[in-house]
N, C-alpha and C positions, 0 to 999 in steps of 0.2 A: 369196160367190156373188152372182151379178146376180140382179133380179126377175123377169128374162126369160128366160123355159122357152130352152132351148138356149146363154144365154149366162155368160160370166164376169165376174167385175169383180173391181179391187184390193182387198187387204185394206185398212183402215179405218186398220190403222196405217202402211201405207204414201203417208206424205202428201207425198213427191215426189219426184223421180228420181235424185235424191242417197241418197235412204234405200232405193235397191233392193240395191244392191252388197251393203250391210251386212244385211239380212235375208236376203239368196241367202246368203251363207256363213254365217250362225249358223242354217238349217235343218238339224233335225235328220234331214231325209231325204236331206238333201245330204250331210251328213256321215256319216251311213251308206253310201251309194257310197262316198265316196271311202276310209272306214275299211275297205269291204268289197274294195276293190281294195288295199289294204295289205297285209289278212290273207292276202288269195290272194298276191301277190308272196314274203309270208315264207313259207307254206305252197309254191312253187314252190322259192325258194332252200333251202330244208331237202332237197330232192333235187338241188339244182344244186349244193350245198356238195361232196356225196359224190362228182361227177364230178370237181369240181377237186381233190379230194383225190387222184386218182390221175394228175395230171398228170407230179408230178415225176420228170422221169426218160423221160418216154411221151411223142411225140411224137403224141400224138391230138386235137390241136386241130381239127382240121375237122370230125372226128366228133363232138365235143363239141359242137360249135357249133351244128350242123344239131340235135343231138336238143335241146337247150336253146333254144332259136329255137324250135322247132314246139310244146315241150309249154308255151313262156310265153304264147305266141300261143292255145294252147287255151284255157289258163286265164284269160287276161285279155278275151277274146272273151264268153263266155257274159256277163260281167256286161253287157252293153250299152251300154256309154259308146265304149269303143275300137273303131273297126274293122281288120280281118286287116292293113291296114296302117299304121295308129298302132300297134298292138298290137308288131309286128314291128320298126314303128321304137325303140318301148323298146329291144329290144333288141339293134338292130344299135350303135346313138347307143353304148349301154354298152359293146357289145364291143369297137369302135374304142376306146373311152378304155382301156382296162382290157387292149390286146392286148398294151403290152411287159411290162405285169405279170404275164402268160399265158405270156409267151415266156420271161421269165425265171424262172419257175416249171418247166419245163418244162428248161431248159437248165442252172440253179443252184439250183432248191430255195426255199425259202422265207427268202429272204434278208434279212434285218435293213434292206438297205438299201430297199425297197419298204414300207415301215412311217414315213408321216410323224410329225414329233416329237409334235404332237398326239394321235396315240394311244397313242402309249408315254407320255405325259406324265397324260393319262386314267387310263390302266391300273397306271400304278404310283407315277406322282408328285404325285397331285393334293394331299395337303396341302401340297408346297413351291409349285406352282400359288397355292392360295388365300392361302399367306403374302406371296408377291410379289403377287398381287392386291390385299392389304390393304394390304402396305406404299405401292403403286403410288396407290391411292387415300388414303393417310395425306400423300404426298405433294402431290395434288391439292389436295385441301383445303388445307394448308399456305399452296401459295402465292397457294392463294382467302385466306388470313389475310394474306398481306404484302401482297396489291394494296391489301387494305382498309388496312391500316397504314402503308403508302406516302402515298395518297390522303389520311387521317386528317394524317398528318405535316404533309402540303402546307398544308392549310387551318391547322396549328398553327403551321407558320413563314410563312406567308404569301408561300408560295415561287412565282414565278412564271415559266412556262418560256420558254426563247424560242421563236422561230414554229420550228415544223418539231421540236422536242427534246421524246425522251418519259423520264419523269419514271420514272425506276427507282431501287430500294433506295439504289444505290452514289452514285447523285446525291441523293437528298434527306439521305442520312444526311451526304454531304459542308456540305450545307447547314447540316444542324441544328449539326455540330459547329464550321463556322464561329461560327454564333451564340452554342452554348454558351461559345467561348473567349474571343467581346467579353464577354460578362457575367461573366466570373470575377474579373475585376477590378471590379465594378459594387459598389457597395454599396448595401445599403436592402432589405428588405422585397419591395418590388416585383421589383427584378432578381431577388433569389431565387429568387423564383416560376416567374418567367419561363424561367429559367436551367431549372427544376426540369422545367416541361414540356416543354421539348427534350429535356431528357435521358429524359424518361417517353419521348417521341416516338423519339427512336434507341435506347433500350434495345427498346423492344417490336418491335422491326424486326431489332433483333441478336437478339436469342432467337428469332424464327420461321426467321431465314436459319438458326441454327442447329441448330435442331430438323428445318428439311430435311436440311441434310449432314447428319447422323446419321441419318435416312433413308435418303438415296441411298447412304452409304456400305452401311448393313444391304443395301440390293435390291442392291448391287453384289457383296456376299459372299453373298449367294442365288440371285443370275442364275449367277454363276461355278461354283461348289457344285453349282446344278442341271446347268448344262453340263457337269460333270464326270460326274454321273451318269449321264446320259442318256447320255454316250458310253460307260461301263463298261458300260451296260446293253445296249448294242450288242454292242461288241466282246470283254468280258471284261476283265482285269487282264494277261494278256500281252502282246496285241496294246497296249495302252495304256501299257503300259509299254517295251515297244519303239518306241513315239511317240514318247513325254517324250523317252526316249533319245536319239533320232536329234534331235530339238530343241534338245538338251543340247550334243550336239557340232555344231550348225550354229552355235549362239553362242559355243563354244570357239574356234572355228574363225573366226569373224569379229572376236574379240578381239585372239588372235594377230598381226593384220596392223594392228591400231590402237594407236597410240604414246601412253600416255598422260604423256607429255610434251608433246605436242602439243593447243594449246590447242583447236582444232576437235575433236578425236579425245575431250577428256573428258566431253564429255555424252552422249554416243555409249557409252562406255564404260559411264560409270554405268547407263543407262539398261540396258544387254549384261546385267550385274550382278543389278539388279534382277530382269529378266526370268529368269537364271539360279536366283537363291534362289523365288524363285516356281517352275520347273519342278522344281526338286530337292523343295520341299515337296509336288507335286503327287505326283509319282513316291513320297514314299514311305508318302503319304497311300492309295495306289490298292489296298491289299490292307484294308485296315477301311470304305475307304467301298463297296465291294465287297460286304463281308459285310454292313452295313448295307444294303443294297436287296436283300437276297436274292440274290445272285447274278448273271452275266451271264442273259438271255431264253435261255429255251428254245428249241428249235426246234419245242415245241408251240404255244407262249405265239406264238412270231412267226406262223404260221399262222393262229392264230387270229384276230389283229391286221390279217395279210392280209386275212383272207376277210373278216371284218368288213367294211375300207375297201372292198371288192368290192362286198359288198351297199351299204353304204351310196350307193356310187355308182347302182349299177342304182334303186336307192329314189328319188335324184335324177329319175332319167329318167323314172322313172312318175309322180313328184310333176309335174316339167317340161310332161307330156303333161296330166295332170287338171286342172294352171292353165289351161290351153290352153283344154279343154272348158269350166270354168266360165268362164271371162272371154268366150268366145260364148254361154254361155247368160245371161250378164250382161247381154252387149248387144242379145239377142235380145227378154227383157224390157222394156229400157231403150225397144230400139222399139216395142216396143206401149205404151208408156209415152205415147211420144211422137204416136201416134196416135188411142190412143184412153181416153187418162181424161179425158178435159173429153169427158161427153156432149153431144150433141144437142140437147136439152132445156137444159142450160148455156149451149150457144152460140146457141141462142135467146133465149136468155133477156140474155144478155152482149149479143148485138145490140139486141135493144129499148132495151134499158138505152144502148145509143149512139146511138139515133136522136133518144131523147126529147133527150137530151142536144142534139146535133147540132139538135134543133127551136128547142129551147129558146133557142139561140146565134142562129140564124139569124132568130128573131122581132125578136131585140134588134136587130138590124143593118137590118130593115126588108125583107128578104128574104121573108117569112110573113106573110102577112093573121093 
């Protein structure tokens, strides 16, 4: 508080206009609005839930709309941040994003396909999530180890690139093992040595290259794996098997008309091949990885999933709208910042202090008795 009956001043630890942003948002009174316009939004959606529950099938989106429009607008009014019409733009912004998921609710039910991978991946897959996230970071790190072992190598053979060439594994290792082969025929002590550090230097290069492909091989049988689940968990083991099928003989059917006599036609073939033992293992992998994930999704389980992405979105739009408010109550701050924290008494004081100055120069120059 200021000394002066009627007025305000900054706190003491706000020592300049950089540091206002950061103490506006770790108020604890700020974060109270804004947590108390959350609890109202969830408290709204717990009866906007029960409306969309009876869409499927009922063509009553208009009606729906108007009664959810007026009672989020009631609700989000009293707190005094939003007015009737921020309040309202919540949620028309939401109803436009959210209308074909409305219409398709309404026309098809609660369909599998309205459910991004993300949340089915949440809800049912998150430890094969966080193995591919570790594996995904086992490999980061890795090839933070070959840069450095690259690099290392370089200053060990004394490799120098030409203008414009960048220095990767397959080049320096080509390097070292030139070296290694003039010194195998070396004799003495010293060659040995020398001989030995190359080879220290491309073995430790070979073992990280390697320790990645068994990496990427593991995320590549876990990215696949996962993709196969997440489509079981969609579709079921019928439908999925009716897939592979029709897949099966799309490559049957492309084999047939390639000659593998025909030297163009054999890597075509093999490749036909491959793909084929791959979809046969998949097909008859689909009734155990099936019962491993529980089952294909419910039609409660997807509903759920919907309504979730629902709210989650409307959550955006009232998040969207209270950046809004704080980022002008920021700058609203900011300008009184910029007005008036250097008082009066400062910038008198800041003047004298330039005059003397300003005397002091102008004596020297012969300007001042």
């Amino acid at each position: 508080m200021s000394d002066r009956p009627g007025y305000a001043a900054f706190c003491s630890d706000v020592a300049s206009k950089t540091s206002i942003k950061e103490r506006l948002e770790a108020n604890p009174d700020l974060q109270a609005v804004v947590s108390a316009h959350h609890t109202t939004l969830e408290s709204w959606w717990q009866e906007a839930r029960d409306d969309f529950a009876k869409l499927e099938g009922h063509n009553i989106l208009p009606q729906v709309r108007q009664e959810l429009l007026t009672s989020l607008r009631e609700k989000l009014m009293p707190l005094g941040v939003l007015d009737a019409f921020q309040s309202a733009g919540v949620f028309v912004n939401w109803w436009q994003q959210s209308r074909y998921d409305l219409k398709t609710i309404v026309n098809t039910g609660w369909h599998h396909t309205l459910i991004p991978d993300n949340y089915l991946l949440a809800a049912f897959f998150q430890a094969e999530v966080d193995r591919i996230e570790a594996l995904e970071s086992k490999i980061s790190a890795a090839q933070g180890e070959l840069s450095e072992a690259v690099e290392s190598a370089q200053e060990v053979a004394s490799y120098e690139p030409e203008e414009g060439e960048t220095v990767t594994a397959t080049i320096i290792k080509k390097a070292l093992k030139e070296l290694i082969d003039d010194l195998k025929a070396s004799a003495g002590s010293s060659a040995t040595k020398e001989r030995q550090s190359y080879e220290t230097a491309f073995d430790a290069i070979a073992a990280i290259e390697k320790r990645i492909k068994q990496f990427k091989d593991t995320l590549k049988q876990e990215q696949n794996e996962l993709e196969l689940k997440l489509r079981l968990k969609r579709i079921g083991g019928d439908e999925a098997k009716a897939e592979t099928s029709e897949l099966l003989q799309q490559v049957e059917t492309q084999l047939k008309v390639l000659n593998p006599n025909h030297k163009d036609d054999k890597k075509q073939i093999t490749a036909l091949h491959k793909d084929k033992a791959a979809l046969e293992l998949r097909r008859s992998r689909i009734d155990g990885v099936l019962a491993a994930i529980g089952g294909q999704m419910t039609d409660a389980e997807a509903k759920t999933l919907i309504l979730k992405k629902l709210y989650d979105w409307v959550k955006e739009q009232l998040t969207r709208y209270l950046n809004a408010e704080k980022r002008a109550l920021i700058a609203t701050v900011e300008n009184l910042w910029d007005k008036y924290a250097v008082s009066s008494r400062e910038l008198e004081t800041e003047r004298e202090k330039t005059l003397k100055t300003l005397d002091t120069f102008l004596s020297k120059l012969g300007y001042l008795a």
